[in-house]
C-alpha positions in Angstrom: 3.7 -12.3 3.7 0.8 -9.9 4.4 -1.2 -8.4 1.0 -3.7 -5.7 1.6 -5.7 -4.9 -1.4 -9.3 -3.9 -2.6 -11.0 -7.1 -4.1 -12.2 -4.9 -6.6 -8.7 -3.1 -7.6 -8.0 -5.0 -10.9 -4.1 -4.4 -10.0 -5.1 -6.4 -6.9 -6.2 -9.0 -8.9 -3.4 -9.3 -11.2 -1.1 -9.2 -8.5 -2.5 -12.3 -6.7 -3.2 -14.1 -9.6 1.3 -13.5 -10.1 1.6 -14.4 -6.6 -0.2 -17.8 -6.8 1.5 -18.4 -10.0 4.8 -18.4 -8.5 3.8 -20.4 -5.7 4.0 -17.9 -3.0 2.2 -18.3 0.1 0.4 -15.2 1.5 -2.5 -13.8 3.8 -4.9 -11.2 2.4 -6.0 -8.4 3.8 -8.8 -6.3 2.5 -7.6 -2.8 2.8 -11.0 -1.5 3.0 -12.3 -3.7 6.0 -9.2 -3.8 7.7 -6.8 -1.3 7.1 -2.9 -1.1 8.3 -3.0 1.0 11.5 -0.5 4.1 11.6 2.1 1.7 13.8 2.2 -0.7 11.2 1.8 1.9 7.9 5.3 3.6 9.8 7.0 0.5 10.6 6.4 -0.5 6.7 7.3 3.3 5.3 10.6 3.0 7.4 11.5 -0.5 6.5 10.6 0.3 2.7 13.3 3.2 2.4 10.4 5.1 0.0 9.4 8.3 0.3 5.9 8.6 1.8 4.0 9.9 -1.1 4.6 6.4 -2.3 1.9 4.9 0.3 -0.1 7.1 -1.1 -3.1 6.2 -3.6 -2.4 9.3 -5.7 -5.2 8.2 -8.6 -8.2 7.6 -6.4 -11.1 9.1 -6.2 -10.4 10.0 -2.2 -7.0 11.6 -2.6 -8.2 13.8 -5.5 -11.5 14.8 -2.9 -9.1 15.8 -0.5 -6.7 17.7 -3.1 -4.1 15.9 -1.7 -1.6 16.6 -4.2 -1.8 20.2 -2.8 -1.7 19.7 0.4 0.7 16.2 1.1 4.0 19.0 1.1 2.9 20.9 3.7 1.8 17.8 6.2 4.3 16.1 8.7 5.5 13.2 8.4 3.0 12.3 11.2 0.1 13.6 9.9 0.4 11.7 6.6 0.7 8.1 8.3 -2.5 9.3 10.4 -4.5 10.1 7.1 -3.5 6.7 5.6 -4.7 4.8 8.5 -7.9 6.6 8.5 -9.1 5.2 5.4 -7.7 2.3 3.2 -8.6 3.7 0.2 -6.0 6.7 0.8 -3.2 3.2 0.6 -1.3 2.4 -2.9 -2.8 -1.1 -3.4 -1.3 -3.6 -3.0 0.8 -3.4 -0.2 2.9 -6.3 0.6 4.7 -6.9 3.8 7.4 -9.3 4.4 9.6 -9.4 7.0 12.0 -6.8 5.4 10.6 -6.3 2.2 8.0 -3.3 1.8 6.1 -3.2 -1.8 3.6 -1.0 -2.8 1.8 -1.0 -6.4 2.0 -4.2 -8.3 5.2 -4.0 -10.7 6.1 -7.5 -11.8 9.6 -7.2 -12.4 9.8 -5.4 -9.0 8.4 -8.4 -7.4 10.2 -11.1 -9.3 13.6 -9.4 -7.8 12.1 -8.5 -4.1 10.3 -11.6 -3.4 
């Protein structure tokens, strides 16, 4: 299982914290140093069955600098994965990926089900 996060994200941090409570083994990946490229940011969208917006960090600081909430409707599908693998800030944090199961944002009872 692959976890990219911010170490500084307290969601992160929360999110880890469940993960090693319930014993689950997993590789973390800091979103900022090494963010997902666009192949692996569309292989996860498609695999995840969400809408794109949800890859999307809509409360942070660089989404609201690039008024993303006004322009993300009129952007291809394309050009959206491009802007999320240009900067891992733009990424809803954490991201898991494993094997079939896509999770973005740190829900607990979302997780307890999924993983």
């Amino acid at each position: 299982m692959k976890i990219y996060c911010y170490p500084k994200c307290t969601t992160c941090k929360k999110a880890l914290k469940w993960l090693d409570e319930q014993g689950k083994a997993y590789e973390e990946i800091d979103i900022k140093e090494n963010n997902p490229s666009k192949e692996d940011l569309k292989a996860a969208y498609e695999k995840s069955g969400l809408p794109l917006k949800r890859f999307f960090n809509t409360s942070g600081l660089k989404y609201k600098e690039l008024k993303l909430k006004d322009r993300l409707a009129s952007m291809s599908e394309d050009e959206q994965l491009e802007l999320l693998a240009s900067d891992g800030m733009l990424v809803k944090r954490p991201l898991v990926i494993d094997g079939e199961t896509v999770l973005t944002g740190f829900k607990e009872a979302e997780w307890r089900e999924k993983l």
